[in-house]
C-alpha positions as a printed NumPy array, in Angstrom:
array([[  75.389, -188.201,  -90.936],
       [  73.488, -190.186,  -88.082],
       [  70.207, -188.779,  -86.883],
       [  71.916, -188.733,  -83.327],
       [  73.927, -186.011,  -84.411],
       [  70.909, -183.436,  -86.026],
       [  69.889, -180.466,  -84.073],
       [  66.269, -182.168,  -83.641],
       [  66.969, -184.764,  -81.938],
       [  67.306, -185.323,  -78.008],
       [  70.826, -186.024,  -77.857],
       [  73.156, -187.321,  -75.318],
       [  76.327, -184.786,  -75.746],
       [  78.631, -187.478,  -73.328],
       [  82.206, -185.619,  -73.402],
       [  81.236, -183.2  ,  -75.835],
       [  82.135, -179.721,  -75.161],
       [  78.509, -179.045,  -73.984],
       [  77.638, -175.346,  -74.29 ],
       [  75.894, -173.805,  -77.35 ],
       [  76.62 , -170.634,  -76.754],
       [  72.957, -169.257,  -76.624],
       [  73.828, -166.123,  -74.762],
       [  77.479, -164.673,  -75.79 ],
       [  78.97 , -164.126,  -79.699],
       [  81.725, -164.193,  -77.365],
       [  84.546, -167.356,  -78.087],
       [  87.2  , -166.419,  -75.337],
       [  89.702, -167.189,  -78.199],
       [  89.286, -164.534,  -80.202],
       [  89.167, -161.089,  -80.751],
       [  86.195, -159.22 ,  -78.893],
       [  84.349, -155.553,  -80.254],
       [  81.167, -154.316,  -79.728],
       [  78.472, -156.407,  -77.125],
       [  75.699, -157.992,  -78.262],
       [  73.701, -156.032,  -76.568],
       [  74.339, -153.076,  -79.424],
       [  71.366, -153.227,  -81.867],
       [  72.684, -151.982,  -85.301],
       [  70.687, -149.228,  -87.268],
       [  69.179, -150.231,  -90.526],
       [  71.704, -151.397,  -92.925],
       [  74.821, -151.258,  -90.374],
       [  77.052, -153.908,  -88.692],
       [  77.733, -154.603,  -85.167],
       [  81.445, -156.745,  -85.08 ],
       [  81.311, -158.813,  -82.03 ],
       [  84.2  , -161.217,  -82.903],
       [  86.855, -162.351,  -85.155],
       [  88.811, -165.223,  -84.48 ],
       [  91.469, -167.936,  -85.838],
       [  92.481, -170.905,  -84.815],
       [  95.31 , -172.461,  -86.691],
       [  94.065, -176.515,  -85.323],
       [  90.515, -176.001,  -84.192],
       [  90.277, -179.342,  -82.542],
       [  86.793, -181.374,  -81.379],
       [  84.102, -178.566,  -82.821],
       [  81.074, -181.192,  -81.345],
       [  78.732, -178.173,  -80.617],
       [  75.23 , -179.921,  -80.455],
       [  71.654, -177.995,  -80.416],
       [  73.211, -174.159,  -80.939],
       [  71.103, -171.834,  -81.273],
       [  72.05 , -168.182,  -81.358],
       [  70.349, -164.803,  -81.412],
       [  73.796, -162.988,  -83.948],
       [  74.877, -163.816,  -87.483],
       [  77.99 , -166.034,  -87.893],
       [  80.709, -166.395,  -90.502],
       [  82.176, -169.667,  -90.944],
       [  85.842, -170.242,  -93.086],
       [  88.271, -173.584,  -92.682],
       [  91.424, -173.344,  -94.911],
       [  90.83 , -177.548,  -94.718],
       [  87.408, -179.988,  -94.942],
       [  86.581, -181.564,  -92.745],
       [  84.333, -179.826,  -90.258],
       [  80.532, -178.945,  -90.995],
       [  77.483, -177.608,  -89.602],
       [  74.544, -179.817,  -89.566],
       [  71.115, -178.018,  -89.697],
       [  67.352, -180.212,  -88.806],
       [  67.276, -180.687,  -92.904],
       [  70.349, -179.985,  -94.569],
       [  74.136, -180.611,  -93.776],
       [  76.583, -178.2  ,  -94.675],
       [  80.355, -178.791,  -95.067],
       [  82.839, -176.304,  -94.529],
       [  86.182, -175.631,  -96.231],
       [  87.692, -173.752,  -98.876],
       [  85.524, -173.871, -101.415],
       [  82.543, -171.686,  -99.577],
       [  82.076, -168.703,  -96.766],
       [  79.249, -170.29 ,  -94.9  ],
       [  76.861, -167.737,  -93.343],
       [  74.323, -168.392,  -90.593],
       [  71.523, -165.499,  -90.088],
       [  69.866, -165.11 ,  -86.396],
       [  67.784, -167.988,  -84.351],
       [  69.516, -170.65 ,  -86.578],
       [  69.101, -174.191,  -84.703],
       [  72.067, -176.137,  -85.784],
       [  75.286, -178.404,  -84.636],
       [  78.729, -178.079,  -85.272],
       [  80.528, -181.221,  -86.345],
       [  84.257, -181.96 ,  -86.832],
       [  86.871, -184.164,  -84.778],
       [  90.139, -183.386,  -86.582],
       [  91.91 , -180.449,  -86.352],
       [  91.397, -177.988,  -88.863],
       [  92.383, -173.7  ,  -89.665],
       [  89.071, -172.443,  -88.743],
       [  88.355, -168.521,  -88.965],
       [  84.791, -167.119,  -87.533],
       [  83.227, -163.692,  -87.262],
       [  80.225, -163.168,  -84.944],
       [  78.104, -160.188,  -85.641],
       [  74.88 , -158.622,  -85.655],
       [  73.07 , -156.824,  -89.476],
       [  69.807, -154.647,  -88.853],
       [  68.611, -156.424,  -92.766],
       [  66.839, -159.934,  -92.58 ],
       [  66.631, -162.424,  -95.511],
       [  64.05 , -162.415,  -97.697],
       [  61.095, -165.101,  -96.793],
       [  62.166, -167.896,  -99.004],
       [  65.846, -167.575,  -99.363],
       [  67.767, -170.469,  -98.123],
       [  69.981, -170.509,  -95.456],
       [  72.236, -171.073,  -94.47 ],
       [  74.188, -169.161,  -97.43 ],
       [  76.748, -170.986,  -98.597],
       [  79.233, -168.284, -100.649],
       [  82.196, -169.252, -103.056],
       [  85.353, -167.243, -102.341],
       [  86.72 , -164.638, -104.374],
       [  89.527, -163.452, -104.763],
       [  89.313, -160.254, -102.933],
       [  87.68 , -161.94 ,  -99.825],
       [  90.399, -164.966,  -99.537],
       [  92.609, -162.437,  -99.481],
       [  90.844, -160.52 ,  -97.045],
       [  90.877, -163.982,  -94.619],
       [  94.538, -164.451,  -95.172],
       [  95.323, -160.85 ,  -93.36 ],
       [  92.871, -160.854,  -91.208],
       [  93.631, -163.969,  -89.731],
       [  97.668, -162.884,  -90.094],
       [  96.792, -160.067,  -87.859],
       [  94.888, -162.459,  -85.462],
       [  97.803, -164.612,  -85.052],
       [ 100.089, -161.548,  -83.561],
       [ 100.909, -161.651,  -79.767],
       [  98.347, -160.234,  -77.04 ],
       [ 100.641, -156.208,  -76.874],
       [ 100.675, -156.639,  -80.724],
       [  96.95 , -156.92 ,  -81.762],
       [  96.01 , -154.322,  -84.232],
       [  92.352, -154.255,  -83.119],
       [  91.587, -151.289,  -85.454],
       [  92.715, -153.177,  -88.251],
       [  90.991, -156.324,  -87.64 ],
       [  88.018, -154.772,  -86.876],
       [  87.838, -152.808,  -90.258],
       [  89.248, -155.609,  -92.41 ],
       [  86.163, -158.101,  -90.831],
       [  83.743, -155.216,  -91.785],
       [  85.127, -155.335,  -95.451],
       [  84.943, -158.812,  -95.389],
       [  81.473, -158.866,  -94.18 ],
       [  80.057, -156.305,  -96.237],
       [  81.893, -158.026,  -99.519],
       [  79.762, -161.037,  -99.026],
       [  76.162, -159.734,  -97.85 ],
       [  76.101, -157.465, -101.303],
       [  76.853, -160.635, -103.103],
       [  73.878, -161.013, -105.659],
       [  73.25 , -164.779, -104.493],
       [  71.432, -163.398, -100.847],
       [  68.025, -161.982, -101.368],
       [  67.161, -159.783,  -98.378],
       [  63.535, -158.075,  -96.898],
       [  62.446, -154.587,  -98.222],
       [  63.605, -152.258,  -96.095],
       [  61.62 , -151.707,  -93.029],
       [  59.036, -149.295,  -92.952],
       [  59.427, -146.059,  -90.365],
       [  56.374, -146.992,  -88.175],
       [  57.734, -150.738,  -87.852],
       [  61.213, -149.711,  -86.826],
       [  60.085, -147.702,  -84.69 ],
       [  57.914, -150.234,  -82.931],
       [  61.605, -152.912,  -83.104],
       [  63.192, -150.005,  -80.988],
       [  59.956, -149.839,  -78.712],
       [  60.242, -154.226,  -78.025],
       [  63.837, -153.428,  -77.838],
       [  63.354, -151.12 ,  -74.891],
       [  60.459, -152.341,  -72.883],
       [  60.525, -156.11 ,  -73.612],
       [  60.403, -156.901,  -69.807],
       [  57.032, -155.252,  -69.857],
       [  53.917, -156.456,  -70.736],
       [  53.146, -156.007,  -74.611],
       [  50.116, -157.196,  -76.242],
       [  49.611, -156.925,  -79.848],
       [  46.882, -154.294,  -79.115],
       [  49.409, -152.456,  -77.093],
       [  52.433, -152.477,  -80.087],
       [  49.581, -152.022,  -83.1  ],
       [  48.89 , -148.431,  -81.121],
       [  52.374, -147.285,  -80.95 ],
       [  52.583, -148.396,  -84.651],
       [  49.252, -146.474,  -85.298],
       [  48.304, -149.767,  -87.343],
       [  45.005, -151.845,  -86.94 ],
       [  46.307, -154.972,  -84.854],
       [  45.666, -157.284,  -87.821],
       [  47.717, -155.358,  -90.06 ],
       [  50.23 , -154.845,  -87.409],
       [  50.813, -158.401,  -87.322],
       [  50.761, -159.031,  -90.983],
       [  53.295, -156.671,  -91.951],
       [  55.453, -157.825,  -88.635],
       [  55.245, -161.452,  -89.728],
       [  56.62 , -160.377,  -93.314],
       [  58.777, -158.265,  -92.945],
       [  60.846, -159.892,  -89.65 ],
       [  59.774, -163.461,  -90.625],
       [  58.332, -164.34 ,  -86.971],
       [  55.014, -163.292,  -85.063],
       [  55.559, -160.27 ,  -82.757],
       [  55.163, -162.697,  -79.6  ],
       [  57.459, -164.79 ,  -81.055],
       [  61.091, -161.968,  -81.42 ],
       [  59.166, -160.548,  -77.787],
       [  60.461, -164.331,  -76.121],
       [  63.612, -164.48 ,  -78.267],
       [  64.514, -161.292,  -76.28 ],
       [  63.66 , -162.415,  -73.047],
       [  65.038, -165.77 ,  -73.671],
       [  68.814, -164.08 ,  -74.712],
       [  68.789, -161.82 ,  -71.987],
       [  67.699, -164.775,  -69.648],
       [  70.271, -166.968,  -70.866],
       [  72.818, -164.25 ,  -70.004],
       [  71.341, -164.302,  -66.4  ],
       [  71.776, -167.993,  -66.019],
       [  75.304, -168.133,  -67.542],
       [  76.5  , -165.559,  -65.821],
       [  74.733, -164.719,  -62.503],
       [  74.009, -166.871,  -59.396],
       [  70.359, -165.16 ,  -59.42 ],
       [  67.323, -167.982,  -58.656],
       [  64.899, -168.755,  -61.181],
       [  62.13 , -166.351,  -60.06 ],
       [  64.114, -163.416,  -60.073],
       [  65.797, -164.06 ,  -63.678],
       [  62.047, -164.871,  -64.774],
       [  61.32 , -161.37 ,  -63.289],
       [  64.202, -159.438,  -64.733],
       [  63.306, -160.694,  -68.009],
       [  59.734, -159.92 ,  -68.27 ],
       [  58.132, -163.443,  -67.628],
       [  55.226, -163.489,  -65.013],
       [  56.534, -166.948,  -63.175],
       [  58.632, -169.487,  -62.954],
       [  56.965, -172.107,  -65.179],
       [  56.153, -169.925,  -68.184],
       [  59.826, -169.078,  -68.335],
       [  60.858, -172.465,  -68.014],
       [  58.352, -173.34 ,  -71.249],
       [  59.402, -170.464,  -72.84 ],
       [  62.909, -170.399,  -72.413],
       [  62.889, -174.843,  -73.366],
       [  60.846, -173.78 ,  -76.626],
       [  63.385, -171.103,  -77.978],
       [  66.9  , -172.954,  -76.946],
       [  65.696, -176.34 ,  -77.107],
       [  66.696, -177.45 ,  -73.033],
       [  65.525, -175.97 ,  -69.792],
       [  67.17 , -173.354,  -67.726],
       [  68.547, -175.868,  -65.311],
       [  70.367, -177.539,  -67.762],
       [  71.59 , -174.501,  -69.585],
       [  73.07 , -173.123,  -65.942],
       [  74.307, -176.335,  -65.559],
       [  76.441, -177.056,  -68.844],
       [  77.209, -172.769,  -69.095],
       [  78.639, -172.763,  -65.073],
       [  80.175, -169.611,  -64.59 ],
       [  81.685, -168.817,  -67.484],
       [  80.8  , -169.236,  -71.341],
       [  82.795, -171.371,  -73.066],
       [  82.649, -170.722,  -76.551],
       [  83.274, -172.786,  -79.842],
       [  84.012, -170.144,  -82.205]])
């Protein structure tokens, strides 16, 4: 694979299809459940999407980078995801999953079957465990694919919704209690209930002092136990917040800078901009610019 094409690098996308798909699990080709903006409770599943396409053409998605889990299946090689160190075909030989604020591209010119699920899971892997986790099929979960994507290929009036969205859960919970994916302890009361406190107030001001209070933890130990047990420093899932819902803004709103920065919790303009660059890997201009009005999604 040529350097040009890893996530690190400062590409020129040319006639690629040019939106990564920061802000939205959402494809606009398949099958849409729950928003994103539904946090799952420890150990449950939020389905955003399912989709098939039977010829997923030109899947050139460069510098992605998303804040929900993915599921990746093609019924042929030929695609793959390419990650800063690793490359990672896809076909049917493997389930390819991709936990949260993953910084990859998508690769693949020739048509190919490709099925996708987009979701959010409250557990995190364990520090150490590679990912993305490549999976081989069994039985049980081909077959699983095979319907699913059957009942994704029915007309618009004859979707059966509460099918596909139960037969994706199977699916999904099939492969995360396979023995290969090594996940975090569970965590702790006083920590999830500091997650649910970010989760509410992240467009306030929150200092580590602050959060280490409502945790009734020393602010060392606050940090250390964050840092192990979500894999990132408390400022650090505070900005990848602010950045998601600030991508949303820019995709979908005509707001200006300054107000989005305000809605989102950043005190001005430039911080944002820094920020929101660091986390998606291209400023907010440019994201506005290649998201337009709608989200165009990849799958």
């Amino acid at each position: 694979m040529s350097d040009s094409l890893r996530p690190e690098s400062n590409l020129s996308v040319g006639d690629w299809a040019e939106l990564g798909a920061y802000a939205s699990p959402f494809s606009g080709t398949g099958v849409e459940f729950l928003p994103m903006a539904v946090s799952p409770e420890d150990g449950e599943l939020v389905l955003h999407e399912a989709g098939y396409l039977p010829r997923r053409p030109h899947w050139n998605y460069p510098n992605v980078f998303t804040p929900y889990w993915r599921l990746y299946y093609d019924f042929r090689p030929g695609h793959q995801v390419v990650f800063p160190h690793r490359e990672v075909p896809l076909g049917p030989d493997r389930f390819v999953l991709i936990p949260t604020h993953q910084l990859f591209s998508t690769v693949g010119t020739e048509p190919r079957p490709h099925f996708w699920i987009a979701f959010s899971y409250s557990e995190q892997p364990a520090p150490g465990q590679a990912v993305p986790f490549e999976l081989s099929p069994g039985k049980t979960e081909v077959s699983l694919v095979r319907d699913i994507t059957k009942l994704l290929q029915a007309t618009e009036g004859h979707l059966n919704r509460q099918r596909i969205y139960h037969g994706a859960l199977a699916l999904l919970h099939l492969l995360l209690s396979r023995p290969e994916i090594q996940w975090q302890r569970r965590t702790p009361g006083k920590l999830a209930n500091v997650i649910r406190y970010i989760e509410s107030h992240y467009t306030s001001p929150l200092s580590g002092k602050h959060l280490a209070e409502v945790a009734h933890m020393s602010e060392s130990v606050f940090r250390r136990q964050f840092h192990e047990l979500r894999n990132t420093s408390p400022g650090r899932f505070i900005a990848q917040l602010r950045v998601r819902m600030a991508a949303h803004l820019l995709a979908t709103t005509s707001m200006d800078m300054a107000e989005i920065a305000e809605r989102c919790g950043f005190p001005n303009c430039a911080y944002f901009s820094r920020v929101f660059r660091k986390i998606t890997m291209e400023p907010p201009a440019q994201f506005r610019r290649k998201a337009g009005a709608t989200l165009l999604g990849e799958g």
